[in-house]
Residue, then its C-alpha position, 0 to 999 in steps of 0.5 A: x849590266x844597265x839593262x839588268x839593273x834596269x830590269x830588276x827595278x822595273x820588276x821591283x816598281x811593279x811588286x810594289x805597284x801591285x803590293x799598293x794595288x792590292x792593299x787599295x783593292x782590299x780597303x775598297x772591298x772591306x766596306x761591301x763585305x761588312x754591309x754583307x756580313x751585317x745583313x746575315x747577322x741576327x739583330x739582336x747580336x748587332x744590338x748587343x756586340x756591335x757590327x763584325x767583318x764576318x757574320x756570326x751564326x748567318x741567318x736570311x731572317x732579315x731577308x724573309x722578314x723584308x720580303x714578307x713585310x715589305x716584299x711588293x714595296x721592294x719589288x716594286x721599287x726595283x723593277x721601277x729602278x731596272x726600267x729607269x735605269x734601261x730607259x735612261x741609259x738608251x736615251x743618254x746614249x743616244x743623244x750623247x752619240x748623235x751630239x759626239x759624232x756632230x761635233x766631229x764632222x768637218x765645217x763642209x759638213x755640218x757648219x755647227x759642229x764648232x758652236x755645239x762643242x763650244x757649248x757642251x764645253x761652256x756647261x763644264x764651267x758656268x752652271x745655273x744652279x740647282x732653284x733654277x734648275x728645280x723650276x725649270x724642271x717641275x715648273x715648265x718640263x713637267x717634271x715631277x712625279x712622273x717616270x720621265x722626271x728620273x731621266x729625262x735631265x740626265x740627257x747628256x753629261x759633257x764628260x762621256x760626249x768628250x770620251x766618245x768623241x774621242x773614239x769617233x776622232x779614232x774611225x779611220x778618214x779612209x774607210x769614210x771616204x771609202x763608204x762615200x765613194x760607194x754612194x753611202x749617205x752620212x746616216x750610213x756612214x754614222x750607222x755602219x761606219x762610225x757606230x761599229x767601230x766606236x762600240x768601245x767608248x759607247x760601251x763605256x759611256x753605257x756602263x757610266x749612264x747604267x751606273x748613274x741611273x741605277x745610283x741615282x738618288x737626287x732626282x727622286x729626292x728633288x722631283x718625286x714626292x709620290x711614293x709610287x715612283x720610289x726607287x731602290x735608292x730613295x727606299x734606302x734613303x728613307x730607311x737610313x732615316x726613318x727605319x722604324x717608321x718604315x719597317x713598323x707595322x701595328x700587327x707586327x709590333x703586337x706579336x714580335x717584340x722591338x728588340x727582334x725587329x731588324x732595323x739595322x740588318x734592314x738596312x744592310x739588306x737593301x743596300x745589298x740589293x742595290x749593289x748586287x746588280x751592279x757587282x755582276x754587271x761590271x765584270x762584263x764591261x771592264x773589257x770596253x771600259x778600259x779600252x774605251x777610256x785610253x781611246x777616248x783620252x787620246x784626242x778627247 
């Protein structure tokens, strides 16, 4: 009888789980639907009866117009965005593996593997703030405007070391000493071994660098001056401020009135642009992200 009661409330706590779920879900993805609605809408009805869940005679003018006027600064920033966000997340994750897997050897091995987790651990807590930061970064890195300045100081963030350490603690001690019984060298034991097995929590540590670098706004805000390394992120910043300076073009305003120049759909627009990509990417990595966190989060 205990067990049928208990039961019938694990059931009734997982309806209401998924019920609270569900709800939750709904509230994340009303926001993206409005930014999409809003992008299909004609401007003028937006001006006239303010923004709606679901577009009122959908239209791709604002697309058009967009692509028309602004088509090479968009494309231009999106390929510049694509290639930071590739180039970024490759360099992040391999200094964030190299440093995961050194910090896990034992001292016989590498004698520093306590001081460099003591480290990592101690920027989690002190920082030098962001001046420092800034002059260190334009003053002596030579980081400003330039390609380099839009990754090369997210290097390593502690919290994916933490997480992929965590996997690397996973790799069974046998199969290490197995390969080294077999003559294999440590670079073989990290490449064939450790790496292989750990692809879960590199996976997801990959997935948190792509999401970084292709959201990344601070960095060309704080480091890019030059409009040539305007990346989706700033595009869209610069047009949440100043749409119409944006948008405005002295032809254009002779022949098409103010009122039908789309500068609140326009915004909407490029956002979509930013959160399509991301939107299709995801579904991909959920598998590894899901594993790679519960793996991570059992020594980390």
């Amino acid at each position: 009888m205990n067990k049928k009661r208990k039961r019938h409330k694990l059931r009734k706590d997982s309806r209401s789980c998924y019920v609270v779920m569900a709800l939750l879900s709904i509230l994340c993805i009303l926001p993206l639907v409005l930014v999409l609605s809003t992008s299909l809408t004609d401007e003028v009805y937006i001006k006239q009866h303010g923004y709606a869940l679901f577009p009122v005679e959908p239209s791709l003018s604002t697309y058009a117009f967009l692509l028309n006027n602004k088509g090479r600064m968009l494309i231009k920033a999106f390929g510049l965005t694509l290639l930071v966000t590739i180039i970024g997340t490759l360099y992040s994750v391999t200094i964030t593996t190299c440093y995961a897997y050194a910090v896990t050897q034992d001292k016989s091995v590498f004698r520093f593997a306590r001081p460099l987790s003591f480290f990592a651990w101690f920027t989690t807590i002190f920082s030098g703030g962001v001046l420092p930061w800034y002059i260190l970064c334009t003053q002596y890195y030579g980081l400003k405007n330039n390609i380099f300045a839009l990754f090369v100081p997210y290097g390593m963030t502690v919290m994916h070391m933490f997480i992929l350490r965590g996997n690397f603690r996973e790799v069974p001690a046998e199969l290490i000493e197995a390969a080294k019984l077999d003559g294999a060298s440590h670079a073989q034991i990290f490449t064939k071994v450790s790496i292989p097995l750990a692809r879960a929590g590199i996976t997801t540590i990959s997935l948190f660098s792509v999401l970084r670098y292709w959201n990344d706004f601070y960095l060309p805000k704080w480091l890019i001056t030059d409009s040539d390394y305007t990346t989706m992120q700033k595009l869209l910043y610069d047009m949440l401020t100043s749409t119409m300076e944006l948008l405005k073009d002295a032809s254009l305003m002779s022949s098409i009135s103010a009122e039908a120049i789309p500068t609140e759909t326009a915004k909407m627009a490029v956002a979509v642009m930013v959160i399509v990509p991301v939107v299709l990417m995801y579904p991909f990595g959920l598998k590894y992200f899901v594993k790679g966190i519960n793996l991570g989060g059992v020594k980390g």
